[in-house]
C-alpha positions as CSV (number, residue, x, y, z in Angstrom):
1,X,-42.1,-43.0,-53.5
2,X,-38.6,-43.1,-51.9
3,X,-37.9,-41.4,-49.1
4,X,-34.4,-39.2,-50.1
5,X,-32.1,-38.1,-46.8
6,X,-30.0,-35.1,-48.0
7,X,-26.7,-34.9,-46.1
8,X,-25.5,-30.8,-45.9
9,X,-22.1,-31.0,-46.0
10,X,-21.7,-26.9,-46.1
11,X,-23.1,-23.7,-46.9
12,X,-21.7,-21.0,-48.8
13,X,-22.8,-17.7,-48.7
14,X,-21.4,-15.1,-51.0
15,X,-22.5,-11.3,-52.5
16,X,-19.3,-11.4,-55.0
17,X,-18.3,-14.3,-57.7
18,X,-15.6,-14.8,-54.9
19,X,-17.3,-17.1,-51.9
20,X,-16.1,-15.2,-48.5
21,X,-18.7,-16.7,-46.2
22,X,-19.1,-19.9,-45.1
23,X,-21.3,-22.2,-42.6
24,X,-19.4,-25.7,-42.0
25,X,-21.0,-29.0,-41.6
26,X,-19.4,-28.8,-37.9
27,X,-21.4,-25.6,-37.5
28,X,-18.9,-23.2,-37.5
29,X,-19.7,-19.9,-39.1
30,X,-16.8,-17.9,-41.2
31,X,-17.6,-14.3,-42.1
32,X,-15.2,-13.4,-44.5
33,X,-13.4,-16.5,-44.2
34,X,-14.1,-19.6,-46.0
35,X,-12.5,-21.8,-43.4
36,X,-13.1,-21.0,-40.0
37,X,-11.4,-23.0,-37.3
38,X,-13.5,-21.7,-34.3
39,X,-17.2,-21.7,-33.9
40,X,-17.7,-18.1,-35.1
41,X,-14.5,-16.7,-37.1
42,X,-14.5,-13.3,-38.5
43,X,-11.9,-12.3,-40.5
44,X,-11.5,-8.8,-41.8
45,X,-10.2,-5.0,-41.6
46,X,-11.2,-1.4,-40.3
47,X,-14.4,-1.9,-37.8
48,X,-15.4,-6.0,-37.7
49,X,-18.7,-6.4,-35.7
50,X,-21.2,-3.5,-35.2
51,X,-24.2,-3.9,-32.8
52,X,-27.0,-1.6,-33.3
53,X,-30.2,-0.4,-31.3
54,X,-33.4,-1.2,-32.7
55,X,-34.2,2.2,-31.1
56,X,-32.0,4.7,-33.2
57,X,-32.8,7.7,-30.4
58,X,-30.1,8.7,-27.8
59,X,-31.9,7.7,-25.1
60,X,-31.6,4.2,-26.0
61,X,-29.2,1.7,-24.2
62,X,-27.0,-1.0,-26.2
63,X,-26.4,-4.0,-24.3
64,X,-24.2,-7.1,-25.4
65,X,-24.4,-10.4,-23.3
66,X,-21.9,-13.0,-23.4
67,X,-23.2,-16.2,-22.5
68,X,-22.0,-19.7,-21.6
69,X,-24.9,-22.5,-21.7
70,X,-28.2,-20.7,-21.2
71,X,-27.1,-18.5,-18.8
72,X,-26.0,-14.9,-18.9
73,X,-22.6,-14.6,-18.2
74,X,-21.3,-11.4,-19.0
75,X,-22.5,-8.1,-20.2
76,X,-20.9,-5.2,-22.4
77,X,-23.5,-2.0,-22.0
78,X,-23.2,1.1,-23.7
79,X,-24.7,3.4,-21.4
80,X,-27.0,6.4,-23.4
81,X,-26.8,9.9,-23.1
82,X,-28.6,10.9,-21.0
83,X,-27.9,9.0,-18.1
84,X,-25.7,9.9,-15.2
85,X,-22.4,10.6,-14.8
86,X,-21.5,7.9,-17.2
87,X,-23.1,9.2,-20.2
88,X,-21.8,7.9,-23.5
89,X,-19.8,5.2,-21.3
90,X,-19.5,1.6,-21.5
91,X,-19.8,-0.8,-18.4
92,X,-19.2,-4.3,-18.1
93,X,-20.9,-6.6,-15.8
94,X,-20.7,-10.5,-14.5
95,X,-23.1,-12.8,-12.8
96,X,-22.4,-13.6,-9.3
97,X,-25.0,-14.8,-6.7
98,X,-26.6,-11.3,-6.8
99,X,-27.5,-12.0,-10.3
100,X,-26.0,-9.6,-13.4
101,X,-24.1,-6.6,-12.0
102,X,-22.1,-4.0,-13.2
103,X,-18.7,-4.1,-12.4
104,X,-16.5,-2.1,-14.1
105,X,-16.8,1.7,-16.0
106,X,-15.4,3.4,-18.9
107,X,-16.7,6.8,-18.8
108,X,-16.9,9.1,-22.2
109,X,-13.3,10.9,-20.9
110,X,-12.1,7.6,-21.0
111,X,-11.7,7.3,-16.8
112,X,-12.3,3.8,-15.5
113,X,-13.8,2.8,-12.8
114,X,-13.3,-0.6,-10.8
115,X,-16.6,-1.0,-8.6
116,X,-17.5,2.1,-8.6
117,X,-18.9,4.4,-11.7
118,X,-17.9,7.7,-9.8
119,X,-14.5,8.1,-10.9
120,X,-14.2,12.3,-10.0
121,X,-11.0,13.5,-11.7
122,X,-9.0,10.7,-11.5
123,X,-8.5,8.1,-14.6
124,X,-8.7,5.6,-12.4
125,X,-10.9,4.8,-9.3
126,X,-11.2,1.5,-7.4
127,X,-13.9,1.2,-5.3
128,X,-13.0,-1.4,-2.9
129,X,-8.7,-2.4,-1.7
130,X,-6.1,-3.0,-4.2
131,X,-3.5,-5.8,-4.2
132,X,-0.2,-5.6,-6.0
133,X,3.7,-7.2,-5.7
134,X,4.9,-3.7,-6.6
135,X,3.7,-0.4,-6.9
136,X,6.2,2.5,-8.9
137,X,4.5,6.2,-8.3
138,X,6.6,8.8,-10.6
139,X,7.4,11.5,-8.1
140,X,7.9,14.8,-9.7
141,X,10.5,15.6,-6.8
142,X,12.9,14.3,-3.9
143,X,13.7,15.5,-0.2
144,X,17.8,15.4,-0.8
145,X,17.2,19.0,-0.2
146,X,17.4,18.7,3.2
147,X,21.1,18.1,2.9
148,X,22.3,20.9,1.3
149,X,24.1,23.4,3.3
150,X,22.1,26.7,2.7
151,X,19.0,24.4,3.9
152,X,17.3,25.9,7.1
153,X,16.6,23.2,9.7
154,X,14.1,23.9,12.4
155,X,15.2,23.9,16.1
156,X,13.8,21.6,18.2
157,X,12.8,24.0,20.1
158,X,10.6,25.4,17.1
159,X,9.1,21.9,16.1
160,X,8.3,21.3,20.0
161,X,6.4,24.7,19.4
162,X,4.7,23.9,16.6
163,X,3.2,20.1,18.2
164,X,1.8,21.6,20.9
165,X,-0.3,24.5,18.6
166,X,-1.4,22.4,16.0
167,X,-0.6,19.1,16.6
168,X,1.1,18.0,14.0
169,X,4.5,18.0,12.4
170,X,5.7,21.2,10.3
171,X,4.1,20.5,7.1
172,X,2.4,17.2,7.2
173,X,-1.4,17.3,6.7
174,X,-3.1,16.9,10.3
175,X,-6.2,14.1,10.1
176,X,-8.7,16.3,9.0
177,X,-7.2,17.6,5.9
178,X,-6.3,13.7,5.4
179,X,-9.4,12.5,5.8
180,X,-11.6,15.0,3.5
181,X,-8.5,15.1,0.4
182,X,-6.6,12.2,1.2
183,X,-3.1,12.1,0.3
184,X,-0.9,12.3,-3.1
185,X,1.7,9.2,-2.3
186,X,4.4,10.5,-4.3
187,X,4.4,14.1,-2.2
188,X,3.9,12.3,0.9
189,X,6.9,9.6,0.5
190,X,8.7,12.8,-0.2
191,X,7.3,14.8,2.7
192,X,8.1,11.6,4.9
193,X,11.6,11.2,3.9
194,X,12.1,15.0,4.6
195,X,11.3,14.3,8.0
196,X,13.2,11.4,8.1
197,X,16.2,13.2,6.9
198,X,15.8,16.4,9.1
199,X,15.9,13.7,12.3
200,X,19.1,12.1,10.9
201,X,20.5,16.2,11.0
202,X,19.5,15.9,14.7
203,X,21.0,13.1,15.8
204,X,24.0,13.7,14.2
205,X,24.4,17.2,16.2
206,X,23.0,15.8,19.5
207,X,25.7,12.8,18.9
208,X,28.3,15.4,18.4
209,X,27.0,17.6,21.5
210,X,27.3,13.9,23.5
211,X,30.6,13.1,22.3
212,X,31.9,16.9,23.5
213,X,30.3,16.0,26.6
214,X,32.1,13.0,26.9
215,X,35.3,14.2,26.2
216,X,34.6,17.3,28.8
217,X,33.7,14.7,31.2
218,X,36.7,13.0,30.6
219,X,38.8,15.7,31.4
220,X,37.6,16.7,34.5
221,X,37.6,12.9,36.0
222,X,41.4,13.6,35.1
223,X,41.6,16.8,36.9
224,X,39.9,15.4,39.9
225,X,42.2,12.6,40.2
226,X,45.2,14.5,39.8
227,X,44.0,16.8,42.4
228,X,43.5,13.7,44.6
229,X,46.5,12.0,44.3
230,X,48.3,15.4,45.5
């Protein structure tokens, strides 16, 4: 008997007369594509790919890895309900020399979390430094205020006053405060520039007070010379 080699040059796999699955020869896979171009194309509308739990409770955890060889890679984990403060989250984790770790959080409010899965009230906490080119903060209001002629500025004598009881400027947070709340940077640029702007108002009258000085001293070295060339 002859020995018959069969060649497969491609598999079609359909549910409908039309054929809108495919399996190449190459081994690329088409799900509702008959051509794929990519080793797994999907091609479709609404919701394309759902992963499911063999356990159905809501205790159990969904996890997706993404892997490259036979490694692990990359993980998608959708955290269950009854965890922690990231209940009904998703997290997503890479390998690094510490093995597979989690490394950034969605939370169920939709707050992220960027090394760190406590993200309080904010939408978005980084636990670790942040590098950018530019940083824009929308600042719900400016410190031109200072300028305007019914503002009332502080003597000196007031703000030396205040330093020496508390030990900090007129209404800038002192260390504590800073360090248990932080600081908003929007209110603080504007608190900062307000303090800017109040010492341009004092130089501008102790540069008027010197130039009356000036021109007082000026005088009288002209009186005294007169009076000695009598």
């Amino acid at each position: 008997m002859k020995k018959i080699n069969l060649l497969l040059i491609c598999i079609v796999i359909s549910t409908s007369s039309f054929a809108q699955n495919k399996i190449e020869s190459t081994g690329s896979v088409g799900i509702g594509i008959t051509s794929p171009n990519v080793p797994l194309h999907v091609f479709g509308t609404g919701n394309l790919v759902r992963f499911e739990s063999s356990d159905n409770s809501t205790d159990a955890e969904s996890t997706l890895l993404l892997n490259v060889g036979n490694t692990s890679r990359a993980m998608i984990q959708w955290h269950k309900q009854s965890s922690s403060s990231f209940a009904g989250g998703i997290s997503f984790g890479t390998r690094g020399h510490d093995g597979l770790n989690q490394r950034m959080y969605i939370n169920n409010d939709g707050n992220v979390g960027i090394g760190t899965s406590d993200t309080g009230t904010h939408k978005l906490a980084v636990g670790g430094s942040i590098g950018a080119r530019e940083i824009k903060v929308e600042a719900s209001g400016w410190s031109d205020f200072v300028f305007e002629k019914d503002y009332e500025l502080r003597t000196l004598e007031e703000v030396e006053r205040h330093i020496m009881t508390k030990g900090h400027l007129p209404e800038i947070p002192n260390e504590i405060e800073v360090s248990e709340n932080g600081i908003n940077l929007g209110k603080m640029d504007a608190k900062l520039l307000q303090k800017i702007e109040e010492l341009t108002l004092y130089l501008i009258e102790q540069n008027k007070r010197i130039d009356k000085l000036e021109a007082k001293n000026a005088r009288l070295e002209k009186e005294i010379s007169t009076f000695k060339n009598e």
